[in-house]
C-alpha positions as a printed NumPy array, in Angstrom:
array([[ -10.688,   17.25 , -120.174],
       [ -10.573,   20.805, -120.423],
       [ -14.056,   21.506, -119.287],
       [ -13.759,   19.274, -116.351],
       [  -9.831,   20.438, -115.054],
       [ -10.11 ,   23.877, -115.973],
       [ -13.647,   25.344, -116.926],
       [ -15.569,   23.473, -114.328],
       [ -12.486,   24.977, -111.755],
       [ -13.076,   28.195, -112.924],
       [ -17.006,   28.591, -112.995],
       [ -17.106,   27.414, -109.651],
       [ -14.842,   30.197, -108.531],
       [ -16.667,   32.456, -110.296],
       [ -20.011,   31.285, -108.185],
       [ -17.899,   30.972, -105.197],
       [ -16.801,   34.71 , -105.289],
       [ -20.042,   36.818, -104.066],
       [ -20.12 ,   34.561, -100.791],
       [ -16.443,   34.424, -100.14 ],
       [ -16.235,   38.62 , -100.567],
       [ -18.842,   38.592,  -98.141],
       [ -16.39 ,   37.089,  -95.342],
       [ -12.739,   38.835,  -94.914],
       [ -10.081,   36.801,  -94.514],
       [ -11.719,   34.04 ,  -97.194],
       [  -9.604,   31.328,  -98.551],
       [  -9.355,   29.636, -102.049],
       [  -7.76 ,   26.381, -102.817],
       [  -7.187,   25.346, -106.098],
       [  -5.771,   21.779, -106.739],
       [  -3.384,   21.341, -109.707],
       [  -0.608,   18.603, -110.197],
       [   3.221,   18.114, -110.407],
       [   2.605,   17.747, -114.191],
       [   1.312,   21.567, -114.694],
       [   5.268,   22.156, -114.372],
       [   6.489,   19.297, -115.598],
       [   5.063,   18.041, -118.78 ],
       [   5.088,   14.527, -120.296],
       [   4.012,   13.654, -124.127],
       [   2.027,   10.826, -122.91 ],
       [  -0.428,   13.469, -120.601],
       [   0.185,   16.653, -122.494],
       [  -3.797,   17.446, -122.827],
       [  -3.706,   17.313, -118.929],
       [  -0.527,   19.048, -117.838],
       [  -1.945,   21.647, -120.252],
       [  -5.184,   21.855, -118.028],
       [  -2.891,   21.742, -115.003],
       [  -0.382,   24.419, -116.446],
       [  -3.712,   26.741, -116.881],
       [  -4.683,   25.981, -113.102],
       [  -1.734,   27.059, -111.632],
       [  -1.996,   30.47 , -114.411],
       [  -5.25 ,   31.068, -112.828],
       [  -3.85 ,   30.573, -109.089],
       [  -2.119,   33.196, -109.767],
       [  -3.972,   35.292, -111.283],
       [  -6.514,   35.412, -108.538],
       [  -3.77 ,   35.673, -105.657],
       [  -2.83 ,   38.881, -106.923],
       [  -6.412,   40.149, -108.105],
       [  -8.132,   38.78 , -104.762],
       [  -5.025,   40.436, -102.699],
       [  -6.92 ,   43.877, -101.57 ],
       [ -10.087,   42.032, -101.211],
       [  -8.605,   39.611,  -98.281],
       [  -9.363,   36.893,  -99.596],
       [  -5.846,   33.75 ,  -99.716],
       [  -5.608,   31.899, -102.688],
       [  -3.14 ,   28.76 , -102.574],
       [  -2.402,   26.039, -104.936],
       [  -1.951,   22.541, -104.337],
       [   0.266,   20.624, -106.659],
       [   0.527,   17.05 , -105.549],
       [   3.043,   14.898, -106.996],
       [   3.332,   11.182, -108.117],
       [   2.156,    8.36 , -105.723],
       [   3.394,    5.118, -105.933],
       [   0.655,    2.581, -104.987]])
């Protein structure tokens, strides 16, 4: 789970990042989930991927800041079907 939520997140960032430097005003989206804030024992191995999206969202907002390039999260919550 952690190479799929996280790692596979990350990598494509990281291949993302030459093209998106290359156009001010760029714009990341990372997707992430109500659980990276609000952990259950049942789905602990994924809020923990979740928890280190939203670390990462972060991280990048403030690193990407002087470069103009937006990073946002999305954190969807629960849906009822």
């Amino acid at each position: 789970m952690w190479e799929v939520n996280f790692m596979a997140t990350f990598f494509l960032i990281k291949e993302a990042l030459p093209y998106l430097r290359k156009q001010p005003g760029s714009s990341l989206v990372i997707i992430s989930s109500y659980t990276g804030y609000e952990m259950s024992q049942m789905i602990g191995h994924y809020a923990l991927t979740k928890t280190a999206l939203l670390g990462l969202t972060k991280a990048l907002a403030a690193e990407l800041l002087q470069e103009q390039i937006r990073v946002n999260g999305a954190v969807p919550g629960l849906i009822k079907t």
